[in-house]
VEXPAGU-921764 format. One line per 3 residues: number of its first residue (from 1); their letters; for each residue x, y, z of N, C-alpha, C. Coordinates in steps of 0.02 Angstrom, whole numbers, plus 50000, padded with zeros to 5 digits. Last residue first. Layout:
BEGIN
NUM = A = X/Y/Z/X/Y/Z/X/Y/Z ~ ...
END
This chain:
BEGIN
337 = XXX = 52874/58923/53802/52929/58961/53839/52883/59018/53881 ~ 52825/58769/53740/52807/58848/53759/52838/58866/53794 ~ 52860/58635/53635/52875/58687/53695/52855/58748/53697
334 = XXX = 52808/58517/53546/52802/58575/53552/52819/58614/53620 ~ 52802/58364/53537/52881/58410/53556/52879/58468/53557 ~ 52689/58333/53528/52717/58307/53601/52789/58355/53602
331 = XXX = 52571/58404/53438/52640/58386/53434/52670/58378/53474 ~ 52395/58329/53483/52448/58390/53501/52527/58379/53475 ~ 52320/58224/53499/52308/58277/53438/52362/58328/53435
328 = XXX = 52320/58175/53623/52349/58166/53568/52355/58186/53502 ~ 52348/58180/53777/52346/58260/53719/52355/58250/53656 ~ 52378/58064/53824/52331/58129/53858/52299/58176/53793
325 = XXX = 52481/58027/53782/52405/57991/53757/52370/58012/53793 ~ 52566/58102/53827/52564/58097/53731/52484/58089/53735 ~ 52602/58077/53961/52546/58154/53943/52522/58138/53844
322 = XXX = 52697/58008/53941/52621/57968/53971/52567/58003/53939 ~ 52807/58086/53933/52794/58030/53870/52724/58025/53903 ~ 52826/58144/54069/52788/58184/54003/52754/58145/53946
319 = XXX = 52863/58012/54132/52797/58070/54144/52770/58092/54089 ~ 52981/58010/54073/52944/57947/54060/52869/57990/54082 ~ 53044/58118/54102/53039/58098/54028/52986/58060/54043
316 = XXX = 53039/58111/54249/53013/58182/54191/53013/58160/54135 ~ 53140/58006/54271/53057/58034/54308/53012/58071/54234 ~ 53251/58067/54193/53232/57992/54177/53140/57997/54196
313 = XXX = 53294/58164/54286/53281/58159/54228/53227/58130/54202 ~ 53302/58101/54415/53282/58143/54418/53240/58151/54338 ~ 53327/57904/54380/53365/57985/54400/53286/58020/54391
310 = XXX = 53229/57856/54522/53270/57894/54484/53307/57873/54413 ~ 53072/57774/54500/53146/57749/54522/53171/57833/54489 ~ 52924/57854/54564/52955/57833/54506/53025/57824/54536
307 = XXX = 52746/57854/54631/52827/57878/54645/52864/57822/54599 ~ 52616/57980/54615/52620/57910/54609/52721/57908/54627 ~ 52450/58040/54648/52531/58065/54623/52558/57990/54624
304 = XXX = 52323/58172/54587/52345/58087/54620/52413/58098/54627 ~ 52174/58248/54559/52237/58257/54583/52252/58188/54598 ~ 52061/58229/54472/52110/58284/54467/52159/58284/54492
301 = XXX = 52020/58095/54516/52034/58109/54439/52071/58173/54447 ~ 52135/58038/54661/52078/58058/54624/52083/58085/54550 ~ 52255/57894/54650/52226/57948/54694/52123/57961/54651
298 = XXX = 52426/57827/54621/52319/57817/54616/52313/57889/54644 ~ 52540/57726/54566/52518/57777/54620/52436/57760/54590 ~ 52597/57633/54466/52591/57608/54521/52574/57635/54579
295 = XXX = 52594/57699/54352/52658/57709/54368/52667/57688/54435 ~ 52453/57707/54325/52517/57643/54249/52582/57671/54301 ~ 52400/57789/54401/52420/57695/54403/52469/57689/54380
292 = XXX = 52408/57893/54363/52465/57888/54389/52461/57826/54433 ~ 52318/57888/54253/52380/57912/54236/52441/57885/54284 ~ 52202/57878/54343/52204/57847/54290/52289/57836/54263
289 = XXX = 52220/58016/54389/52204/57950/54443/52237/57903/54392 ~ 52196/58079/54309/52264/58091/54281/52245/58027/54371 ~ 52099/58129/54172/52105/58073/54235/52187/58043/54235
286 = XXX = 52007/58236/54113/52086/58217/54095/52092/58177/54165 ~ 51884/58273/54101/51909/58215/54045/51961/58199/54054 ~ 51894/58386/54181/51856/58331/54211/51874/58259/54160
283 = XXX = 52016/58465/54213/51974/58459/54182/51961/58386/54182 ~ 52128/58518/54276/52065/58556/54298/52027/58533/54251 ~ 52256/58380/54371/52206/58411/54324/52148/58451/54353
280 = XXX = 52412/58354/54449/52344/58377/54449/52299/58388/54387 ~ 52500/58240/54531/52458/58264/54455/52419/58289/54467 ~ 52667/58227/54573/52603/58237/54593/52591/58266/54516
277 = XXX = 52798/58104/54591/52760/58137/54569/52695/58175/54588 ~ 52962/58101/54685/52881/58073/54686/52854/58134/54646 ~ 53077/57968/54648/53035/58033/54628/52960/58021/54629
274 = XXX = 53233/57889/54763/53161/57922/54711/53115/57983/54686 ~ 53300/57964/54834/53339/57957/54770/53279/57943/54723 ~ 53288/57973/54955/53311/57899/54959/53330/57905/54863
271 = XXX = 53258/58087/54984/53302/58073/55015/53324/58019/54995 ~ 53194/58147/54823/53173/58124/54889/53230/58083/54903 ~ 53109/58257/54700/53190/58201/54723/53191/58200/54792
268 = XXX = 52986/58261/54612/53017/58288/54667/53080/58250/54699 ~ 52881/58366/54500/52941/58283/54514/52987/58310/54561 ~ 52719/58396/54459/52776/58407/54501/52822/58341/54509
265 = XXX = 52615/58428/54317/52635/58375/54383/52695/58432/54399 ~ 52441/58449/54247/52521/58487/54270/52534/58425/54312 ~ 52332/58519/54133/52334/58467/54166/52421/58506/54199
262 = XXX = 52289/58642/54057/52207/58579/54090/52235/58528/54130 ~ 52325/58813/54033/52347/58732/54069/52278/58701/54112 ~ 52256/58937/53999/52238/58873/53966/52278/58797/53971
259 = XXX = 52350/59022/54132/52299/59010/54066/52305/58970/54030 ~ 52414/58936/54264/52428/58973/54213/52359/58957/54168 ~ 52388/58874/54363/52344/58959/54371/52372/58984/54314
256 = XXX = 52450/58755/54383/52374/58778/54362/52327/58816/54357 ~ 52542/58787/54465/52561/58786/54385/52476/58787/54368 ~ 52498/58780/54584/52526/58864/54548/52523/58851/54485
253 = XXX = 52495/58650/54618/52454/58694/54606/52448/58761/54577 ~ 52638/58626/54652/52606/58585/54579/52555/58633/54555 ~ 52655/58649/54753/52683/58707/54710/52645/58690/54655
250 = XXX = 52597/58593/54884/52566/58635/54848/52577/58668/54780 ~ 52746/58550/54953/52694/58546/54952/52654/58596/54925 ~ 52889/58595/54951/52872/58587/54877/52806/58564/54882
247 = XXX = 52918/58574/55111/52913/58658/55048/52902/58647/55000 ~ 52937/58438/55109/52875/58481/55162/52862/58540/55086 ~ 53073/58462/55129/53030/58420/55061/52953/58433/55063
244 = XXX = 53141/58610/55152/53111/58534/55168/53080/58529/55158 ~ 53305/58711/55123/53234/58704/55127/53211/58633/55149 ~ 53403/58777/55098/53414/58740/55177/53330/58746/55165
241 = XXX = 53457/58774/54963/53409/58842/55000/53392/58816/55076 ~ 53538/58665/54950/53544/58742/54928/53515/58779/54955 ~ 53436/58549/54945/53510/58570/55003/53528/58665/54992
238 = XXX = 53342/58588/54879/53324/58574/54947/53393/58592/55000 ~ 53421/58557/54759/53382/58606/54769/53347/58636/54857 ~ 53465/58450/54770/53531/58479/54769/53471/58550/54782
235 = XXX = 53354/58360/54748/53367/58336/54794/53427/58411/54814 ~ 53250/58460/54607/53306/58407/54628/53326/58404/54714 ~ 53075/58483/54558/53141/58490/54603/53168/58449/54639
232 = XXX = 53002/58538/54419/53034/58475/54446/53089/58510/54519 ~ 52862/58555/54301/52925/58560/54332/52962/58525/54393 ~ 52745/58591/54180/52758/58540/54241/52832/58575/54265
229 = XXX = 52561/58585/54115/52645/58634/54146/52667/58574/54177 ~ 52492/58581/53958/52520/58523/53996/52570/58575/54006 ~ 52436/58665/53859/52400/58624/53909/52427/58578/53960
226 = XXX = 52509/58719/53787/52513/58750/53840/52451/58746/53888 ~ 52556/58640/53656/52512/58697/53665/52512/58723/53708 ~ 52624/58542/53731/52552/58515/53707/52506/58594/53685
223 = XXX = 52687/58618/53897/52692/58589/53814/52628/58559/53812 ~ 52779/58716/53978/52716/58711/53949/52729/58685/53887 ~ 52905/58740/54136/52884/58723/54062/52816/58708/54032
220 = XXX = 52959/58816/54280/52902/58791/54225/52907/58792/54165 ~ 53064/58875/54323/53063/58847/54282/53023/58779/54243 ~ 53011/58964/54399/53044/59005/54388/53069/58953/54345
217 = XXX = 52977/58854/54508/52910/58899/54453/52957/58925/54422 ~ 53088/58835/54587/53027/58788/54546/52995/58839/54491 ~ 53125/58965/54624/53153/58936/54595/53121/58868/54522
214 = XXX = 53012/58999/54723/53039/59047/54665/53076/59020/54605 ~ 52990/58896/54787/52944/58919/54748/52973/58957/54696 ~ 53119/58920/54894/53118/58862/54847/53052/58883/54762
211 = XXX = 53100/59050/54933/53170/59035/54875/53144/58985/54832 ~ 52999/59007/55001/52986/59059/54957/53033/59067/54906 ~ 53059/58903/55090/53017/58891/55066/52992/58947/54996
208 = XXX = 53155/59011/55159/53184/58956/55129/53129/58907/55056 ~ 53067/59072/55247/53097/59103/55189/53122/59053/55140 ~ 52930/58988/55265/52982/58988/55307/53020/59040/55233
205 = XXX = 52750/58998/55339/52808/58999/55289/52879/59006/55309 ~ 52637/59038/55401/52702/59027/55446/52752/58982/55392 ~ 52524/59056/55337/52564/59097/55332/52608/59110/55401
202 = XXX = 52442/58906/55294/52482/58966/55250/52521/59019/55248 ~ 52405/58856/55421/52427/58814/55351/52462/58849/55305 ~ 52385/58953/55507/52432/58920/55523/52440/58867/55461
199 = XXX = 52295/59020/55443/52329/59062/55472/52398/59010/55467 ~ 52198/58935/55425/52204/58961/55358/52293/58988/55406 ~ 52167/58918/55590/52178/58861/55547/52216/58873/55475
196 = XXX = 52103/59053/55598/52166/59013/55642/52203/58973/55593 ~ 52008/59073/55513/52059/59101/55505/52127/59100/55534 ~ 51910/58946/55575/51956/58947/55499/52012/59014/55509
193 = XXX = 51909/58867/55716/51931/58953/55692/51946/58932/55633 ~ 51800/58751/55783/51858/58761/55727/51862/58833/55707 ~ 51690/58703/55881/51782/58748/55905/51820/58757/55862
190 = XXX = 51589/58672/55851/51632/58621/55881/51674/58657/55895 ~ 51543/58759/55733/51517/58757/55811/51555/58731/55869 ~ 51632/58728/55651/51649/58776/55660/51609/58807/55746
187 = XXX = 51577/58594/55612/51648/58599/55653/51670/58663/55699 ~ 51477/58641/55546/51454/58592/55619/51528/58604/55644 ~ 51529/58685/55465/51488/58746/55496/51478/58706/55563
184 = XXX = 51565/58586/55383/51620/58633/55401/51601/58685/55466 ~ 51428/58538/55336/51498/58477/55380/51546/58557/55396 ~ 51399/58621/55251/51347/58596/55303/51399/58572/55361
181 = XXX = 51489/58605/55159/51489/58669/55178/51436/58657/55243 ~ 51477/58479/55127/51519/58475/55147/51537/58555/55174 ~ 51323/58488/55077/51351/58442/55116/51423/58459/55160
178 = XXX = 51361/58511/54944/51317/58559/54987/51335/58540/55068 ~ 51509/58478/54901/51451/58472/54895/51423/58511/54951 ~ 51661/58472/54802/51613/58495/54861/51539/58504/54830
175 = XXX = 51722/58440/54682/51693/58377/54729/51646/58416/54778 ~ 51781/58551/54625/51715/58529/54616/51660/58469/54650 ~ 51844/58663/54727/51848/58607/54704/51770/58585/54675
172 = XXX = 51840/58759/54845/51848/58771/54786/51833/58735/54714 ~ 51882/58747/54976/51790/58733/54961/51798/58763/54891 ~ 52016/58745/54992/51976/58798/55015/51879/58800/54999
169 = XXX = 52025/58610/54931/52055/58689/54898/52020/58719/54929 ~ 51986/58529/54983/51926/58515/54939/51977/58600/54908 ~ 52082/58488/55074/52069/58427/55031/52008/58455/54982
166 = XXX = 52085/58589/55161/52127/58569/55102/52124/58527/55057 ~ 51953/58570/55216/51972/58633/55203/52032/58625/55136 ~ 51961/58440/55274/51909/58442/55253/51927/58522/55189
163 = XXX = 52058/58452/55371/52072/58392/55312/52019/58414/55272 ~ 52009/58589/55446/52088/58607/55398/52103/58499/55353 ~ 51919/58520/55515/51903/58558/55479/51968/58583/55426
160 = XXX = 51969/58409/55601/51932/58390/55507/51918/58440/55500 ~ 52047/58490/55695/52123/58451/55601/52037/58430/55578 ~ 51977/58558/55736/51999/58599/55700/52046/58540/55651
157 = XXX = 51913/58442/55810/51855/58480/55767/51913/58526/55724 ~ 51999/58425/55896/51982/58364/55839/51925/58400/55790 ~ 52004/58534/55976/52069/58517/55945/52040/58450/55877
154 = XXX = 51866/58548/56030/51882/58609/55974/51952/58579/55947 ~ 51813/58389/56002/51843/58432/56044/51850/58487/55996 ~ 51634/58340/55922/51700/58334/55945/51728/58394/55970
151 = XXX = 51477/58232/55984/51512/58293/55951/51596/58288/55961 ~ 51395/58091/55918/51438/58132/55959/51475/58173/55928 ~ 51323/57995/55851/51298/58045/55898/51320/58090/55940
148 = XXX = 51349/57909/55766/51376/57906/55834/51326/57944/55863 ~ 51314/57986/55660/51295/57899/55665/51289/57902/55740 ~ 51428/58089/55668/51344/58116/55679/51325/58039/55695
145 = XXX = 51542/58014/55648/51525/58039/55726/51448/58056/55735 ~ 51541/57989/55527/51534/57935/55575/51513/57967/55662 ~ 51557/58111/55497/51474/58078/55453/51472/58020/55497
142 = XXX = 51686/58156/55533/51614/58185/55542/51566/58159/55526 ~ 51743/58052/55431/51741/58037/55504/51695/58087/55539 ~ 51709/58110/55293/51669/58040/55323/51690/58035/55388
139 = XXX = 51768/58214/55306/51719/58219/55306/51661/58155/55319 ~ 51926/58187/55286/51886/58203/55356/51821/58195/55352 ~ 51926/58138/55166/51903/58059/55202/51876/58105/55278
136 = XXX = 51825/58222/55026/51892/58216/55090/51856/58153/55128 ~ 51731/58237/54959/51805/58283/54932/51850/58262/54975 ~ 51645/58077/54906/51668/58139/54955/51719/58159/54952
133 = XXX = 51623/57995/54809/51602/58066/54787/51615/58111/54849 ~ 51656/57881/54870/51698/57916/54811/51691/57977/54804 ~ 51663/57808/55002/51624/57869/54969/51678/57897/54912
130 = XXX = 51685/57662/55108/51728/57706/55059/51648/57742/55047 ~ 51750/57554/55188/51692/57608/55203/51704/57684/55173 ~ 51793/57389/55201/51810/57451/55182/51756/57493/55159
127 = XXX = 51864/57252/55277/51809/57294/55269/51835/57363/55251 ~ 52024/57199/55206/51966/57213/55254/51907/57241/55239 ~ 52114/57192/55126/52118/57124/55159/52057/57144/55218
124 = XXX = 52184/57300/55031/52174/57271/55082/52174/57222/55136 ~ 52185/57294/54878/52135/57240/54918/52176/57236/54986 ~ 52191/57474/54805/52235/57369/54814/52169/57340/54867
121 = XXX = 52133/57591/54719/52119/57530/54785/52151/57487/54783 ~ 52072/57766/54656/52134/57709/54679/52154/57642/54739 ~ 51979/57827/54721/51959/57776/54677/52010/57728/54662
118 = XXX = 51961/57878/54894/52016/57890/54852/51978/57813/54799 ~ 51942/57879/55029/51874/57934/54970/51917/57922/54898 ~ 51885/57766/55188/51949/57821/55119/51878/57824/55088
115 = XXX = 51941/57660/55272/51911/57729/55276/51937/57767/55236 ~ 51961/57495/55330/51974/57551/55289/51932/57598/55265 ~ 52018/57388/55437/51953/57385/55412/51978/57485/55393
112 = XXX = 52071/57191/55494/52078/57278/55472/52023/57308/55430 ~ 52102/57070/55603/52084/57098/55572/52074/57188/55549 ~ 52268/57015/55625/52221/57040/55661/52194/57058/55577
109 = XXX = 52387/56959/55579/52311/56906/55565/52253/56956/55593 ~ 52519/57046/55501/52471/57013/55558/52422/56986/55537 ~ 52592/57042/55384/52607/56998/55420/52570/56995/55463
106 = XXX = 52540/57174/55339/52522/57117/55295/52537/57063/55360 ~ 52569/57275/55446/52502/57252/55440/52496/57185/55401 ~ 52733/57286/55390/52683/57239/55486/52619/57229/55496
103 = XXX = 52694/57343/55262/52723/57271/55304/52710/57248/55337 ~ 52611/57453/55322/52571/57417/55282/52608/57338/55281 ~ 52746/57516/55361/52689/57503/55409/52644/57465/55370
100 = XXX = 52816/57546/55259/52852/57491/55309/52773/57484/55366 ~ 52695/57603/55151/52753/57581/55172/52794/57542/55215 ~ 52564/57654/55110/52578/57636/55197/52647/57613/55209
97 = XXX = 52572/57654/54988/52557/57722/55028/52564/57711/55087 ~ 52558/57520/54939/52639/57558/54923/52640/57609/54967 ~ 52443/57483/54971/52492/57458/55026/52543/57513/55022
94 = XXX = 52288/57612/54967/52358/57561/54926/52414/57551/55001 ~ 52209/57684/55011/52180/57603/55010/52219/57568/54964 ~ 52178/57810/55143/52218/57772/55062/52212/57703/55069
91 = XXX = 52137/57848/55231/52141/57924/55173/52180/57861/55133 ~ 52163/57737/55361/52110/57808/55318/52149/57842/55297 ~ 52145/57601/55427/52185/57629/55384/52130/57684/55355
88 = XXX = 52170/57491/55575/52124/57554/55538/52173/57601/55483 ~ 52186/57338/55654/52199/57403/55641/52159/57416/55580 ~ 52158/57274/55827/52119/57287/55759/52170/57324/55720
85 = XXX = 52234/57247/55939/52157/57180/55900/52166/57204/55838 ~ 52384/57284/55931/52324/57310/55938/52285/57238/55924 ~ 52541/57243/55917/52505/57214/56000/52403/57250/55980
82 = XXX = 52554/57270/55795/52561/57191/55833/52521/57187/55877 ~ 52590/57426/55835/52568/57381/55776/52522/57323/55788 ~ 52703/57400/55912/52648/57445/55925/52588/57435/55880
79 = XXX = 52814/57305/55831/52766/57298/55908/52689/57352/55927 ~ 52846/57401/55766/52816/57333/55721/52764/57331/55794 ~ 52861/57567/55852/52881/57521/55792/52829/57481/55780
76 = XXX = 52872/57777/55858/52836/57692/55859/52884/57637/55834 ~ 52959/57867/55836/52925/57839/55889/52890/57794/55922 ~ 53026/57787/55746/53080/57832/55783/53027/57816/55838
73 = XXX = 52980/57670/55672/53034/57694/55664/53086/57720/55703 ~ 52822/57782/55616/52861/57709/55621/52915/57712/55628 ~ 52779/57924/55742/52808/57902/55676/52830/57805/55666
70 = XXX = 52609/57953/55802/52691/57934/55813/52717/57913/55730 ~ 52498/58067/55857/52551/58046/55800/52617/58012/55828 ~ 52484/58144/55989/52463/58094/55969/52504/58054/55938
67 = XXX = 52509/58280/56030/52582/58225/56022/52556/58169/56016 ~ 52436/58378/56061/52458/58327/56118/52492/58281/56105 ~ 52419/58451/55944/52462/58477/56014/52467/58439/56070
64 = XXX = 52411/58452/55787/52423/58388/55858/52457/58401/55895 ~ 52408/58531/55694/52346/58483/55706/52347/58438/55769 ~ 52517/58601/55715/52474/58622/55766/52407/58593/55767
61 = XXX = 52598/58534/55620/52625/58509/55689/52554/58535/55737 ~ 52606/58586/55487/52538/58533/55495/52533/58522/55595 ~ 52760/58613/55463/52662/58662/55450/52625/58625/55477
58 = XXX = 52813/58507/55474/52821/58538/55522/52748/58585/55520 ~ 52738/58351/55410/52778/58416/55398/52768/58460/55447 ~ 52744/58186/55492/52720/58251/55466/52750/58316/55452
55 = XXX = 52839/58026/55462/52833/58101/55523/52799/58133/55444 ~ 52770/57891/55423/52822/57941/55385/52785/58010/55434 ~ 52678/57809/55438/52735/57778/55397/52794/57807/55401
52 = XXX = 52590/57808/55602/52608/57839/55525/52698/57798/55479 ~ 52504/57782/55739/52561/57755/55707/52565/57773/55631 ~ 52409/57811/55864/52411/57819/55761/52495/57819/55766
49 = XXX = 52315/57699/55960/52370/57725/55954/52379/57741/55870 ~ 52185/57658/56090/52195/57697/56018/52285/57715/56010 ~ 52058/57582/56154/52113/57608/56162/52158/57627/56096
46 = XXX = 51901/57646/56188/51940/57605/56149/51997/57605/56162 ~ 51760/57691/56230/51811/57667/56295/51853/57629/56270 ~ 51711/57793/56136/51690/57718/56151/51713/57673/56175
43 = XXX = 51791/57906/56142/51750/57909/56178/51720/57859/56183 ~ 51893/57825/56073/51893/57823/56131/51858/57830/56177 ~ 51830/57843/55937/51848/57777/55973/51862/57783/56033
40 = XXX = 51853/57978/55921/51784/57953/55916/51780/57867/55963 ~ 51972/58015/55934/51931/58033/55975/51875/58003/56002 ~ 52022/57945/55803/52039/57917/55886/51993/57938/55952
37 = XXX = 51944/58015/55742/51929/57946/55734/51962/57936/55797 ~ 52043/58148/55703/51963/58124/55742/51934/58078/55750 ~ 52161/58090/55690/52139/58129/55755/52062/58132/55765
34 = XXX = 52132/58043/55550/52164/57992/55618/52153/58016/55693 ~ 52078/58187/55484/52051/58091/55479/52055/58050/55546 ~ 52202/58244/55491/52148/58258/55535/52101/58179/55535
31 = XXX = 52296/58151/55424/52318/58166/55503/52244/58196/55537 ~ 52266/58164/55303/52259/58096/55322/52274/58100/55415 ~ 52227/58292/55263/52156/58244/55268/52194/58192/55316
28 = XXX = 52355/58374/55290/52303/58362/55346/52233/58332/55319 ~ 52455/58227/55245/52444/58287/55220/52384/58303/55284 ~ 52608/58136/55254/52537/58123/55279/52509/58217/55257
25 = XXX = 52688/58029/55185/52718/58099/55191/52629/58125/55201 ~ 52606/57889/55194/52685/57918/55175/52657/57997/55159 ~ 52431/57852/55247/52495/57856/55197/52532/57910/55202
22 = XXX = 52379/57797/55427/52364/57823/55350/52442/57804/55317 ~ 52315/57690/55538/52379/57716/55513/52350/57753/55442 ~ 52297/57668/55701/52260/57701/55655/52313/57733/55614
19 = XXX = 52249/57527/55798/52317/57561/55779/52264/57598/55736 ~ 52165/57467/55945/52169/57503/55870/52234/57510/55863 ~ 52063/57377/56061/52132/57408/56055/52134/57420/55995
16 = XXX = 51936/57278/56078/51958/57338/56126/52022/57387/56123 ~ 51807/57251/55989/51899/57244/55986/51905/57291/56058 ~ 51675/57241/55922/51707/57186/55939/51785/57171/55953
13 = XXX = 51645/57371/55892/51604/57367/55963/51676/57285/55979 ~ 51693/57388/55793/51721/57433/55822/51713/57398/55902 ~ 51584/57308/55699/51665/57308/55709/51697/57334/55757
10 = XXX = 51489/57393/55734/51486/57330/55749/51568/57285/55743 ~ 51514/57528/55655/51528/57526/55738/51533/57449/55739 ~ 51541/57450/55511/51592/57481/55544/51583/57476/55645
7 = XXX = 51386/57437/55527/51469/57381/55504/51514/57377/55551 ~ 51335/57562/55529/51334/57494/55551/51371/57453/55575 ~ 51355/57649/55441/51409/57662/55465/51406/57589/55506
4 = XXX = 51355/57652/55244/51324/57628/55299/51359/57596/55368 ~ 51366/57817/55162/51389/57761/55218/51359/57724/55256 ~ 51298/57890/55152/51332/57856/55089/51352/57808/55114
1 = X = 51156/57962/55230/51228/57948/55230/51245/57900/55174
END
């Protein structure tokens, strides 16, 4: 193990109550992550509540048929927070990603202790039980349970198999390791249906969602030669096609099926008027983690995203400008149509 899980139980052993929070607009690493970890804690007679920054996208809803998840806000608040011994943060190790919930964490004294795969890090303020080289944080809460010695439910076995599943592209990715096809097969004993799971991440689409795609892509741009795609969707885009912000998950990725694009983002206009970016890269020199510091986000070298003040515009200029000292050999004003 990469992990030395020790610590951690010995931590675990000294609290009797948790909060288990991840980061803003939660994807299924950071919701399966939290569902199997609660499991895991409880079966160690813990008491457990996941409190999130920011409700989950409706796609994701069948990782949690017992209504675990609470939101900050509506279903939870500060108090729920407050009242645990301990709290637990997995899939991100920046405050900006925990949002109004990382607040009520700064202000408590309890102690906290962090579970992530992400090279992007603020300090916390706790123990932290990190693996860089793992494609997903599910996969360290399976690596804590083997420690443990315990197996999980077919419902906590199917969100780390779909955090574990998306977080590496379908086992596509180069982060996967032998390991993590080893880790999928143990789940798949546990009660995980991939074609269930594939079923319900990809093809309960909404029409609205297929407008939106159509639209996005339908104005991709390629510059630097036609190493750098990107494109953007406005807040007026979402109203128009009665779509949700949910629906522009993944699109970034399309742009990277164009031929000879090594890098791409997405800019996305969000209720409050900011823009959140996502970066992806397919090439191992282009650290776009790296990239989407200088803009106060993080993540991994291929993919990170980071969130920018509006306008809409303004996002996209200052983005692309970044890409210069990406591609510098390249005429930055060259457009490909």
């Amino acid at each position: 193990m990469a992990i030395n899980w020790t610590p951690f139980r010995q931590f675990v052993d000294r609290h009797r109550s948790f909060t288990i929070s991840s980061h803003i607009r939660p994807d299924a690493d950071a919701l399966g992550s939290a569902l199997g970890l609660s499991e895991l804690l409880v079966s160690l007679g813990k008491d457990v509540k996941i409190v999130n920054p920011s409700a989950a996208p409706r796609y994701l809803d069948f990782l949690d048929p017992a209504g675990q998840i609470t939101t900050f806000g509506s279903s939870a608040n500060a108090d729920d927070i407050r009242s645990a011994d301990a709290h637990l943060v997995v899939d991100t190790s920046a405050w900006g990603q925990l949002s109004d919930v990382g607040h009520v964490i700064q202000s408590c004294s309890q102690p906290r202790a962090v579970i992530d795969h992400h090279v992007s890090s603020d300090n916390l303020g706790g123990l932290e039980f990190k693996d860089l080289e793992s494609p997903s944080t599910g996969e360290l809460i399976v690596d804590f349970g083997r420690f443990l010695g315990a197996t999980f439910s077919p419902e906590a076995a199917t969100a780390l198999f779909a955090a574990i599943a998306t977080d590496t592209g379908w086992f596509r990715f180069p982060a996967v390791r032998p390991s993590t096809l080893r880790t999928a097969a143990e789940l798949m004993d546990q009660g995980a249906v991939p074609q269930n799971i594939y079923r319900n991440l990809y093809e309960r689409i909404s029409i609205a969602r297929i407008r939106l795609a159509s639209r996005v892509l339908g104005k991709v741009q390629l510059e630097h030669e036609g190493r750098l795609a990107y494109t953007s969707v406005a807040l007026h885009d979402f109203t128009e096609l009665n779509a949700q912000s949910s629906d522009s998950e993944d699109l970034v990725n399309e742009t990277l099926r164009i031929e000879g694009t090594q890098a791409a983002f997405i800019a996305v206009e969000l209720l409050n008027r900011q823009i959140k970016v996502s970066f992806r890269s397919r090439n191992p020199e282009i650290d776009v983690a790296a990239l989407a510091e200088t803009f106060g986000g993080g993540g991994h070298k291929l993919a990170s995203g980071a969130t920018l003040p509006g306008p809409l515009e303004a996002a996209v200029t200052r983005v692309r400008g970044a890409f210069d000292s990406v591609f510098p050999a390249t005429d930055a004003s060259t457009t490909v149509d």
